[in-house]
TIMI-352826 format. One record per residue (C-alpha): chain; residue in one letter; z, x, y; residue number from 0. Coordinates in pm, 1 decimal. Layout:
# residues N
<node><mol>A</mol><type>A</type><pz>Z</pz><px>X</px><py>Y</py><seq>NUM</seq></node>
...
//
This chain:
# residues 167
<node><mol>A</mol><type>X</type><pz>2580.0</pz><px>647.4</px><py>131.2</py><seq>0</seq></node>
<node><mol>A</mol><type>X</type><pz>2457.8</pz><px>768.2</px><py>-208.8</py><seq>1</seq></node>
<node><mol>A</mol><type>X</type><pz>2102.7</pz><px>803.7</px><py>-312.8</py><seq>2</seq></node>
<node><mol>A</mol><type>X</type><pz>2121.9</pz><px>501.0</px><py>-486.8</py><seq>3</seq></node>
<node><mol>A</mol><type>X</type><pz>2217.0</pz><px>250.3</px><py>-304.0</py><seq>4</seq></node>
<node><mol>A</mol><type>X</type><pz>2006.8</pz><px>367.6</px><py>1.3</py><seq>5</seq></node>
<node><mol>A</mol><type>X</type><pz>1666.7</pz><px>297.4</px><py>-275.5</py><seq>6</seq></node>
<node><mol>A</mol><type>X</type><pz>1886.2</pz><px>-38.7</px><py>-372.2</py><seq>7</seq></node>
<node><mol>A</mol><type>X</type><pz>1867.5</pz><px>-79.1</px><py>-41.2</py><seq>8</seq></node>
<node><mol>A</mol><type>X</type><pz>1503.3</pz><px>-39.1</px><py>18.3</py><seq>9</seq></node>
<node><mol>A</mol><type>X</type><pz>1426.7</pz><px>-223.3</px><py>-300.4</py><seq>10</seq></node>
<node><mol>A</mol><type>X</type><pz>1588.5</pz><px>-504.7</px><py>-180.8</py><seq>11</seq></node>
<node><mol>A</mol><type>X</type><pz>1365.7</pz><px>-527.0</px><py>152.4</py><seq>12</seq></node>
<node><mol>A</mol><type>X</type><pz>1027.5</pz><px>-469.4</px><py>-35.8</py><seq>13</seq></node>
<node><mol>A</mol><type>X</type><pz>1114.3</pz><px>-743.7</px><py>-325.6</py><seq>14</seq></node>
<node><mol>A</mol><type>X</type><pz>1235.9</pz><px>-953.6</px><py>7.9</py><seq>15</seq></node>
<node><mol>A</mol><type>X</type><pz>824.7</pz><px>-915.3</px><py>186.1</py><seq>16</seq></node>
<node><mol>A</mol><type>X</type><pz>707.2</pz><px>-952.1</px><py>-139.7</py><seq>17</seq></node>
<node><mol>A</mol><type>X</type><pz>886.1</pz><px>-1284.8</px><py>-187.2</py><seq>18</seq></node>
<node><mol>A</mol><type>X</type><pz>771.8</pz><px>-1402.7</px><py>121.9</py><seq>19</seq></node>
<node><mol>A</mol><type>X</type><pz>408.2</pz><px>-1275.8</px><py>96.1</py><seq>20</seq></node>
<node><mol>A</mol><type>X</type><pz>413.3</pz><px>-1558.0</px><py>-188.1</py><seq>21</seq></node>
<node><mol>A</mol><type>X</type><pz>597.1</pz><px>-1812.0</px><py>-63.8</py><seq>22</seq></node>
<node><mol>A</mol><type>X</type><pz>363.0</pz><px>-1825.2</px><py>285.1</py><seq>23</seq></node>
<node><mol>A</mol><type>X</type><pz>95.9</pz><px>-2053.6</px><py>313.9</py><seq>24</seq></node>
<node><mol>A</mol><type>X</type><pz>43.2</pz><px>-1836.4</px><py>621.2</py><seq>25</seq></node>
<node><mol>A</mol><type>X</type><pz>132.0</pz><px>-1462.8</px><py>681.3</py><seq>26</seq></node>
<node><mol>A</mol><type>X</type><pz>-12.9</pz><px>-1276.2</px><py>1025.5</py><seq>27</seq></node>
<node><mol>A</mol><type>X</type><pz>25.2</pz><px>-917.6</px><py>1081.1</py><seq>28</seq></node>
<node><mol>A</mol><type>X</type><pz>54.3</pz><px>-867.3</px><py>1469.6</py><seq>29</seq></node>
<node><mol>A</mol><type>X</type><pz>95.1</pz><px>-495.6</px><py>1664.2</py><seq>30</seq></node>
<node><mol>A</mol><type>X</type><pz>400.7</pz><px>-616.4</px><py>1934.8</py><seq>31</seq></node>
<node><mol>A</mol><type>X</type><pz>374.3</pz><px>-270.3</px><py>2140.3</py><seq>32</seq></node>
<node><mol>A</mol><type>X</type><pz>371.4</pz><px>-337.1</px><py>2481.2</py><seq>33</seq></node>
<node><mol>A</mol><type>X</type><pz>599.9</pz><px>-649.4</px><py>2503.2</py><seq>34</seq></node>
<node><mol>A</mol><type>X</type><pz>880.6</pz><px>-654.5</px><py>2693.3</py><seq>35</seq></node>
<node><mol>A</mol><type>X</type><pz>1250.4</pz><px>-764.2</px><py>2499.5</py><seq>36</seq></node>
<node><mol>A</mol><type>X</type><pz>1228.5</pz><px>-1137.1</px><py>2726.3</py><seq>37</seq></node>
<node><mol>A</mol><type>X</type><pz>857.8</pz><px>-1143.9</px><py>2544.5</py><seq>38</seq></node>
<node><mol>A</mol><type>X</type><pz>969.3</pz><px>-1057.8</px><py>2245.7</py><seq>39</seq></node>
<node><mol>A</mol><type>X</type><pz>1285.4</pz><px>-1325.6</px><py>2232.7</py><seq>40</seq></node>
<node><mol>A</mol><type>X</type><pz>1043.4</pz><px>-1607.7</px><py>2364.6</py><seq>41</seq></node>
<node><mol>A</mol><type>X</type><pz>774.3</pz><px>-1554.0</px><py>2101.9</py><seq>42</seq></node>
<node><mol>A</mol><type>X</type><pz>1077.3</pz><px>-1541.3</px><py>1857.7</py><seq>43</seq></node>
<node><mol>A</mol><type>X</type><pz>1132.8</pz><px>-1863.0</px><py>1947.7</py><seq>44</seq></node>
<node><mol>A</mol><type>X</type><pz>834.0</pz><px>-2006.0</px><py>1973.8</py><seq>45</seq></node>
<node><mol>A</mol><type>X</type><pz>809.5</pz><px>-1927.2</px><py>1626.0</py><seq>46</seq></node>
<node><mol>A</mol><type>X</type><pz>1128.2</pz><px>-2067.4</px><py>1499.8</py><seq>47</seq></node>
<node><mol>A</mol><type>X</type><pz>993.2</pz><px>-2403.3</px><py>1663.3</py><seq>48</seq></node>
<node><mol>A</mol><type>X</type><pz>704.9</pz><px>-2386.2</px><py>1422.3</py><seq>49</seq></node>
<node><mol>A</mol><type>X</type><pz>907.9</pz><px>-2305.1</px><py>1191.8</py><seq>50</seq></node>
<node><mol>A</mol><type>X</type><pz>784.8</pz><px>-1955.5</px><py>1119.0</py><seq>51</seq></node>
<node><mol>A</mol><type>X</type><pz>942.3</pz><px>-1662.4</px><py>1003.7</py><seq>52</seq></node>
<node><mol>A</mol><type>X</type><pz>907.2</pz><px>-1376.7</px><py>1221.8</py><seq>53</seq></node>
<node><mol>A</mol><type>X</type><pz>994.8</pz><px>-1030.2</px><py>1131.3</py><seq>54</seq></node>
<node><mol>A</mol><type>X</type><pz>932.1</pz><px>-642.3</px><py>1221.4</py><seq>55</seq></node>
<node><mol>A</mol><type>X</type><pz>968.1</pz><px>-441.9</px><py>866.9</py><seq>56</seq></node>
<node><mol>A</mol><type>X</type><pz>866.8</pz><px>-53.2</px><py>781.2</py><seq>57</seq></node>
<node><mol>A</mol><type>X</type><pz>529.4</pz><px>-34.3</px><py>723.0</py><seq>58</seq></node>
<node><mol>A</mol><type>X</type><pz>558.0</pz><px>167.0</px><py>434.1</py><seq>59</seq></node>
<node><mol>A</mol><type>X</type><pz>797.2</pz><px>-135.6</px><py>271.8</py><seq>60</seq></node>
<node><mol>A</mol><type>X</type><pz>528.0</pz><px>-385.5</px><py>395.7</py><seq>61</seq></node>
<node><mol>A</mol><type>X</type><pz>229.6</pz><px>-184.0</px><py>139.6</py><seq>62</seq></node>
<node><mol>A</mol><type>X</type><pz>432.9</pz><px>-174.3</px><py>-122.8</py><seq>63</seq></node>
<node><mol>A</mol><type>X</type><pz>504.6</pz><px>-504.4</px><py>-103.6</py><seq>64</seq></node>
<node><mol>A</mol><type>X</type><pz>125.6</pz><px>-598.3</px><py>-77.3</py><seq>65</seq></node>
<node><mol>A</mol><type>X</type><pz>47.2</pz><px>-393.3</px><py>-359.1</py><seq>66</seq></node>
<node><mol>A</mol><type>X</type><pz>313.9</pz><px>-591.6</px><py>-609.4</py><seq>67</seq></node>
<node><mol>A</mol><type>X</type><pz>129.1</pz><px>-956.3</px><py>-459.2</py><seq>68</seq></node>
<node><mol>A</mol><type>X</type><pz>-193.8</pz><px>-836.3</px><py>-525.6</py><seq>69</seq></node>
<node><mol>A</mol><type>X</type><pz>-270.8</pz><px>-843.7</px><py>-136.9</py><seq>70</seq></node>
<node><mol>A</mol><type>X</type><pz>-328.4</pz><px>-463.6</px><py>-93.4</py><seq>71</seq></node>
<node><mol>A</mol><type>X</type><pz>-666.6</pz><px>-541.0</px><py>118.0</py><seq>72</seq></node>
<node><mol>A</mol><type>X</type><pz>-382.5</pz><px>-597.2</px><py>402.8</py><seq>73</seq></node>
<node><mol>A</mol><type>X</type><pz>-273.8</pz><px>-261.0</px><py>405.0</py><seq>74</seq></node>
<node><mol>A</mol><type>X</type><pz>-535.8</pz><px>-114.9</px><py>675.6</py><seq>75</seq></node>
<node><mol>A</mol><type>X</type><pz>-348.2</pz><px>-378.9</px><py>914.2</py><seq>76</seq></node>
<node><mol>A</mol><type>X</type><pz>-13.2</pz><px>-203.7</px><py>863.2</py><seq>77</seq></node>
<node><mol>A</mol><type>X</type><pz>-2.2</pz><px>96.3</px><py>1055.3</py><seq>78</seq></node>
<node><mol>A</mol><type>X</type><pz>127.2</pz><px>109.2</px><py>1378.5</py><seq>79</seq></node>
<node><mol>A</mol><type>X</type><pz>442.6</pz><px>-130.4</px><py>1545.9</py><seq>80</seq></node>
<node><mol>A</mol><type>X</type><pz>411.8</pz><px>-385.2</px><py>1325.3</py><seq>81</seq></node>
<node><mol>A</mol><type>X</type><pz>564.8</pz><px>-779.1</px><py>1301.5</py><seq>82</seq></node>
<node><mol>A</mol><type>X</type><pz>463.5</pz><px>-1000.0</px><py>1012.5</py><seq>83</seq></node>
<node><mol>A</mol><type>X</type><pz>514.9</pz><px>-1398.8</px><py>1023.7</py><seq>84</seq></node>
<node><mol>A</mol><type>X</type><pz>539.2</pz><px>-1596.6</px><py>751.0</py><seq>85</seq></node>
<node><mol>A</mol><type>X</type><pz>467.3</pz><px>-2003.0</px><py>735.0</py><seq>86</seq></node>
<node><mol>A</mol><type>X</type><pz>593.6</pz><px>-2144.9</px><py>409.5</py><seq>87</seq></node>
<node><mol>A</mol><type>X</type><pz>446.9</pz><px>-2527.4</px><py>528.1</py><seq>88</seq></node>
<node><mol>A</mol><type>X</type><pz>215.5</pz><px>-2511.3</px><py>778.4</py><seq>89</seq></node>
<node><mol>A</mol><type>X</type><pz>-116.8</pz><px>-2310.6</px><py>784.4</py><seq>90</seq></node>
<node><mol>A</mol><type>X</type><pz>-200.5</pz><px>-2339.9</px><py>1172.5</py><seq>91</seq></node>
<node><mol>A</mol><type>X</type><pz>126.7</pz><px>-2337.6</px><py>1340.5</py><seq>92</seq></node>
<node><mol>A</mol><type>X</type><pz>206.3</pz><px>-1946.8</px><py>1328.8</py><seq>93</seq></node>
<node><mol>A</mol><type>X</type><pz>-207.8</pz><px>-1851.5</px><py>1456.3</py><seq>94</seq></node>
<node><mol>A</mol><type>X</type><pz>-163.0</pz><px>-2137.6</px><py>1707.1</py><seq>95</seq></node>
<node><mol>A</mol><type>X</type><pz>145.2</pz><px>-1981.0</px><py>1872.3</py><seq>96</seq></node>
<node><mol>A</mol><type>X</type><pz>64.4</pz><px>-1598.1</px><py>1832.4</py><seq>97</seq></node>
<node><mol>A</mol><type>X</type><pz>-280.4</pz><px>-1662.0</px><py>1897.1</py><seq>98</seq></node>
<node><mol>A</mol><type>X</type><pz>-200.7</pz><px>-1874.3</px><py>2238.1</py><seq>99</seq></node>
<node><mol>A</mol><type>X</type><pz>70.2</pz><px>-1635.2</px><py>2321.7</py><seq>100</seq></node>
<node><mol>A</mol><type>X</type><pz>-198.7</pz><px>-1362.8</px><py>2282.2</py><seq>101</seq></node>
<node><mol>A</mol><type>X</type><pz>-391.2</pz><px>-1484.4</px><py>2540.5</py><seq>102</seq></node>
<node><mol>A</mol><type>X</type><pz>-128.5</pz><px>-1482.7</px><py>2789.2</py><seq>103</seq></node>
<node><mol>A</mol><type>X</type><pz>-2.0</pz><px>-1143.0</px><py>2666.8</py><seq>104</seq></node>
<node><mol>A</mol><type>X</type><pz>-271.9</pz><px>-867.4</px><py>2629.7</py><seq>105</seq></node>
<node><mol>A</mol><type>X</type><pz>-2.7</pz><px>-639.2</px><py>2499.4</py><seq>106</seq></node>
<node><mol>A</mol><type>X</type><pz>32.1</pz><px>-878.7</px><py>2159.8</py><seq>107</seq></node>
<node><mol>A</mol><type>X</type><pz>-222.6</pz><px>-778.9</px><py>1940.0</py><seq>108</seq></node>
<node><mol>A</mol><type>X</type><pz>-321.9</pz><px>-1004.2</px><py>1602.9</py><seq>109</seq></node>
<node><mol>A</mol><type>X</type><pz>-415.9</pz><px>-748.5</px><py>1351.3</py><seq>110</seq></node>
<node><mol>A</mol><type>X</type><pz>-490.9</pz><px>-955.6</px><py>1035.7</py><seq>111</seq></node>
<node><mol>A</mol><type>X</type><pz>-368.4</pz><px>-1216.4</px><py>821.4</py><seq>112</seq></node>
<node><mol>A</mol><type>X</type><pz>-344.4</pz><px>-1378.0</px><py>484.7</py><seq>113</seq></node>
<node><mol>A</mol><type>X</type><pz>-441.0</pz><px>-1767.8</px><py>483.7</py><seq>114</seq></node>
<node><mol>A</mol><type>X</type><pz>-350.1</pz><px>-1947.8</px><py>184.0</py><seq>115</seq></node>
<node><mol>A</mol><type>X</type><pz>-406.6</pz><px>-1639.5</px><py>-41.9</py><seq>116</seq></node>
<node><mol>A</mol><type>X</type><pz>-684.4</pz><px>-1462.0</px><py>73.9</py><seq>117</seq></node>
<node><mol>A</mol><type>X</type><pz>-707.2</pz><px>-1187.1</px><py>344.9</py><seq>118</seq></node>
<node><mol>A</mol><type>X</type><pz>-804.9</pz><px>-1377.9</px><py>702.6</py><seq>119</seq></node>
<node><mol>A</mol><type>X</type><pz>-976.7</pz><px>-1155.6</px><py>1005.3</py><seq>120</seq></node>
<node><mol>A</mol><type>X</type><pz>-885.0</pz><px>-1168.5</px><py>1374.5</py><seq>121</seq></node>
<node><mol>A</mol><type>X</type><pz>-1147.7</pz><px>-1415.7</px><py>1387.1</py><seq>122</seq></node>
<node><mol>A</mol><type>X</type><pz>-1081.6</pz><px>-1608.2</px><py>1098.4</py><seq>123</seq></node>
<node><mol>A</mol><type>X</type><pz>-730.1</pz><px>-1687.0</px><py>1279.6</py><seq>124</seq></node>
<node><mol>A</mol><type>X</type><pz>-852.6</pz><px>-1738.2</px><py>1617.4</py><seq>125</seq></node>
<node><mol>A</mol><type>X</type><pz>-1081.3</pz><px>-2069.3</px><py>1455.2</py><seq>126</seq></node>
<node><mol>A</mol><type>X</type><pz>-784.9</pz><px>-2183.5</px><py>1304.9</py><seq>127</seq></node>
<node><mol>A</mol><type>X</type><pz>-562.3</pz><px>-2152.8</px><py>1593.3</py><seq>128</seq></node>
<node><mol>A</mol><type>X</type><pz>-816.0</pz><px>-2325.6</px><py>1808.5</py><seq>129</seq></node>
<node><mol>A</mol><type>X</type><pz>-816.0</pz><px>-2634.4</px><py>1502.1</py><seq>130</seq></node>
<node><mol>A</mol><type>X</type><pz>-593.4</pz><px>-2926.1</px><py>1651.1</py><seq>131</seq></node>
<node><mol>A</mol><type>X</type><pz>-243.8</pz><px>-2975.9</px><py>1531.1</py><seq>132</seq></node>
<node><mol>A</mol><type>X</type><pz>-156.8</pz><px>-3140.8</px><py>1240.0</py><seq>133</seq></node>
<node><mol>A</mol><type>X</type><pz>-15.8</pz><px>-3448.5</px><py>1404.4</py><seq>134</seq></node>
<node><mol>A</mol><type>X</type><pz>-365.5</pz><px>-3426.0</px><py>1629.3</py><seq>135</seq></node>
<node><mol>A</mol><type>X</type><pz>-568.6</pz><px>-3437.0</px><py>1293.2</py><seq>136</seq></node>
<node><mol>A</mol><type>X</type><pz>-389.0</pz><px>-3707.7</px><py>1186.9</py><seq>137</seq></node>
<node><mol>A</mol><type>X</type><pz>-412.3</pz><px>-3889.9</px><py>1466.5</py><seq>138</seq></node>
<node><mol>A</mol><type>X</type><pz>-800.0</pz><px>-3869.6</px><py>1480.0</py><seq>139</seq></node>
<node><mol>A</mol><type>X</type><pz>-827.1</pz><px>-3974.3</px><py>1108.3</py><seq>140</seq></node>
<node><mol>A</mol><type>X</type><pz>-593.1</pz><px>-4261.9</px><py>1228.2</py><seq>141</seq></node>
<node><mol>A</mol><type>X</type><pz>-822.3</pz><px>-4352.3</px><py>1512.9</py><seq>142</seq></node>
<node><mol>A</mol><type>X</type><pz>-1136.8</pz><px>-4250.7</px><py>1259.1</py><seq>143</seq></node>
<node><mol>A</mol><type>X</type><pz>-983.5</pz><px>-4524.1</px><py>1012.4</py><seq>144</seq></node>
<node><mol>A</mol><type>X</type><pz>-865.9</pz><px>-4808.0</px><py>1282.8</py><seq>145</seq></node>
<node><mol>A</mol><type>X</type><pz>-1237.3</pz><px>-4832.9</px><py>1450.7</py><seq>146</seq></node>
<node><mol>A</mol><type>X</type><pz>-1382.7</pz><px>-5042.5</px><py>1156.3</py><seq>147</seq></node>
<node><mol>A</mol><type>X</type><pz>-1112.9</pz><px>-5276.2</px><py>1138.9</py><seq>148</seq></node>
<node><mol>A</mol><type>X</type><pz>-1085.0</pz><px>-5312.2</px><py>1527.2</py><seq>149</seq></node>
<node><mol>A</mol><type>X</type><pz>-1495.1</pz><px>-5397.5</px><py>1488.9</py><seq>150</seq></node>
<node><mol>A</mol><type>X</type><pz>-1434.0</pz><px>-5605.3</px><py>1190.0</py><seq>151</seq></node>
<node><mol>A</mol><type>X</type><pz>-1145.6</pz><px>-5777.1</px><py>1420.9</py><seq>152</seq></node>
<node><mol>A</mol><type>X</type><pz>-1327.3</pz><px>-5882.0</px><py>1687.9</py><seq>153</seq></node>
<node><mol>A</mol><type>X</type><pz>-1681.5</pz><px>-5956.0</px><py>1448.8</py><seq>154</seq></node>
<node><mol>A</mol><type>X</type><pz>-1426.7</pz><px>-6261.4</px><py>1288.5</py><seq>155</seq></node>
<node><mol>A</mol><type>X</type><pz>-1260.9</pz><px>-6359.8</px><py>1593.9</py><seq>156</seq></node>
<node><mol>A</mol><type>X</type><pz>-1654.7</pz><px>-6383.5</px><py>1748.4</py><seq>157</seq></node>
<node><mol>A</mol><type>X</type><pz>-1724.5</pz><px>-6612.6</px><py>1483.6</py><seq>158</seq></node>
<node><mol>A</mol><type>X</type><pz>-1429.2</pz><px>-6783.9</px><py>1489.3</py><seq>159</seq></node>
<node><mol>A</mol><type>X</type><pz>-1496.8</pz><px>-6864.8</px><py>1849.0</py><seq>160</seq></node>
<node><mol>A</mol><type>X</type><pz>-1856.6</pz><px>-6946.3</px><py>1769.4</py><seq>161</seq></node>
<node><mol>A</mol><type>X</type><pz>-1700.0</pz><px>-7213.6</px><py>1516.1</py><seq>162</seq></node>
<node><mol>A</mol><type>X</type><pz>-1460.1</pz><px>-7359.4</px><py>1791.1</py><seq>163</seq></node>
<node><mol>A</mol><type>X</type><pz>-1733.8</pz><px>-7374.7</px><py>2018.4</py><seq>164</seq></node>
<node><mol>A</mol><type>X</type><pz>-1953.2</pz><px>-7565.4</px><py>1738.9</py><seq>165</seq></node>
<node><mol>A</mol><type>X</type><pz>-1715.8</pz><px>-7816.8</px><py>1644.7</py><seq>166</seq></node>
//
């Protein structure tokens, strides 16, 4: 393979992060060392149910591709076996699952992340992983919404029993 098309090649895998480091609502650097190939599949798939992009690239691809984004404060985080995932839709769903499947694998190891932009610490992801889902925040601003109805409700059917009672 010729010079060239090996730096096509690598081009095409830099411009490929770089894509996705702007396309992601949500991108988490994680150090996978440690986990076993049967981990490694099921947190795969985990992912894909969230509908997250999960994927181990060169480090060295990775910077550069942080440093065409603008995101080159993420660079300290890639060193080391590194995975990066990427949510194009969802903010919480990729810290919820690597976060959770974290706790029940010590070897998986959340390094960093970028939320929406900016650069996101270890800690910064845990609180959002430990935020309920997005169909469990909307079903507490359902329930937040339905309570003064349900007390409105019952305050007319209360006088509408008074009234029957009166007449």
């Amino acid at each position: 393979m010729s010079n060239e098309k090996v730096l096509e090649g690598k081009k095409k895998v830099v411009d490929e992060i770089a894509g996705k480091l702007k396309d992601s609502v949500a991108t988490i650097v994680v150090n996978y060392r440690g986990l076993t190939v049967a981990e490694v599949t099921e947190l795969r798939q985990q992912l894909r149910e969230a509908n997250v992009d999960y994927k181990v690239y060169k480090n060295s691809f990775a910077r550069r591709a942080t440093g065409i984004v603008g995101l080159s404060d993420l660079d300290d985080s890639l060193k080391g076996p590194t995975a990066v995932s990427f949510s194009k839709e969802d903010v919480i769903a990729p810290a919820k699952v690597l976060y959770n499947f974290a706790k029940e694998h010590e070897a998986l190891e959340i390094k960093a992340g970028v939320i929406e932009g900016k650069l996101a610490s270890v800690d910064e992801i845990r609180a959002l992983a430990e935020l309920p889902s997005r169909e469990g925040l909307l079903s507490m601003l359902a329930n937040v919404l339905q309570a003064p109805i349900q007390k409105l409700a019952l305050g007319v059917k209360a006088v509408a029993e008074k009234k029957e009672q009166e007449a």
